[in-house]
N, C-alpha and C positions, 0 to 999 in steps of 0.2 A: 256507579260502575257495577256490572252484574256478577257473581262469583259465578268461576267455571266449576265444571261436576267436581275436579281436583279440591278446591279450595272447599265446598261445601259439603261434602260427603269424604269421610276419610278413606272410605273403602267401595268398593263397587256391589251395588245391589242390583241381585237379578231376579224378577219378580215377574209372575206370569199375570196377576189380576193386580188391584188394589188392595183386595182381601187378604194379600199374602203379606202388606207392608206393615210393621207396627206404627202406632196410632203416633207416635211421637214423631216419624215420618212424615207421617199422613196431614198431620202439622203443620211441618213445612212449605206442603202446598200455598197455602194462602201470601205468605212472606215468600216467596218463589215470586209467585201470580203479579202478588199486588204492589210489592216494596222492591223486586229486583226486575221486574217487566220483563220476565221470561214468558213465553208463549206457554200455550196448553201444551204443544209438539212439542216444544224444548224438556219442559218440565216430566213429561211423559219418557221421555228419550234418556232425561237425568236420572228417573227413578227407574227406570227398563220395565214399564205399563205401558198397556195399551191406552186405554182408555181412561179421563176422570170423570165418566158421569155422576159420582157420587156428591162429588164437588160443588156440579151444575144443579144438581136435583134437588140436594137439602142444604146447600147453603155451607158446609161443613165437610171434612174431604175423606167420610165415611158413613155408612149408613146408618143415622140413630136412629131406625126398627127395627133394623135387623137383629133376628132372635139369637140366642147360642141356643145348641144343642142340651138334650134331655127333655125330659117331663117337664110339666108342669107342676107348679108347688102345693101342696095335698097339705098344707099348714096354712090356716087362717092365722089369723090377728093375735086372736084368743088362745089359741095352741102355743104362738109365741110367746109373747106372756106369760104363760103357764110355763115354759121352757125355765124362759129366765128366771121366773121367782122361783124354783125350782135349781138350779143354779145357783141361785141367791143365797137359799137355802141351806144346798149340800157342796160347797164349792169340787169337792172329789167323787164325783157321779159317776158310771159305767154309762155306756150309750144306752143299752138295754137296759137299764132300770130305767132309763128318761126313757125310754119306748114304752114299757111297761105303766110306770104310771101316765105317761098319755091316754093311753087305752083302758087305765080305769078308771081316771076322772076327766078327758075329754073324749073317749069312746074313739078316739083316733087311733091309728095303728102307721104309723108311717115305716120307712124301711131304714137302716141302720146307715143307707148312704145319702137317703136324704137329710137326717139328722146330722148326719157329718157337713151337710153342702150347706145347714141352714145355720147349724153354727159358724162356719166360716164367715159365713153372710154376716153373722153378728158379732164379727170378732172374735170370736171363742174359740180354745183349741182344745 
C-alpha cells in the first residue's frame, strides 16, 4: 500500500528544481518509484518539482557531473603530500607558514582559502 505525502514526508517541501532538494530526498525517489509504484507525476507532485530528468538520464536522482562552484585545484598530488608530512611534522602550523614553505620547496604559492578548502578535503582543521 502506497504511503500518502502525510505519512512519508513530515513536513511540506516546496522546491522549484531538483537542485533545490537535499540529496537524502533525492533518495527517496528510487523507493518512491520502484517499491511504493508512485508515478514520475505523483512523485513530482509529492516533492513540489517539476521535472526528474536527473533520475532518467544517470540512473540516480542527481546529477553525478555536476561541478560545485569555485576554481579549480592549483594543488597536485605532490603539494598534497608535502602538506601533510608537513602537518605530520608541526601538528600547530599557521596557514601562511604551510603557504610559505610550499613556495619554497614546491615553488607553489596557492591562496590561504584554498589551503583552507584543501585541508577540509583532508580532514584537517
Amino acid at each position: 500500500m502506497p504511503l500518502s505525502q502525510a505519512q512519508f514526508f513530515p513536513y511540506v517541501i516546496k522546491a522549484q528544481s531538483p537542485r533545490c532538494l537535499p540529496r537524502d530526498l533525492k533518495a527517496c525517489i528510487p523507493i518512491l518509484y520502484y517499491e511504493q509504484n508512485f508515478t514520475i507525476k505523483e512523485i513530482c507532485g509529492l516533492l513540489g518539482i517539476k521535472t526528474l530528468s536527473y533520475s532518467s538520464t544517470y540512473g540516480v536522482p542527481y546529477n553525478p557531473h555536476a561541478r560545485t562552484g569555485g576554481c579549480h585545484q592549483i594543488l597536485n598530488r605532490e603539494d598534497i603530500k608535502f602538506i601533510l608530512a608537513l602537518i605530520e611534522c608541526q601538528h600547530c602550523i599557521y596557514l601562511d607558514e604551510i603557504q610559505e614553505e610550499l613556495y619554497q620547496h614546491c615553488d607553489c604559492r596557492p591562496s590561504i582559502p584554498t589551503l583552507v578548502c584543501t585541508l577540509q578535503r583532508l580532514d584537517h582543521s
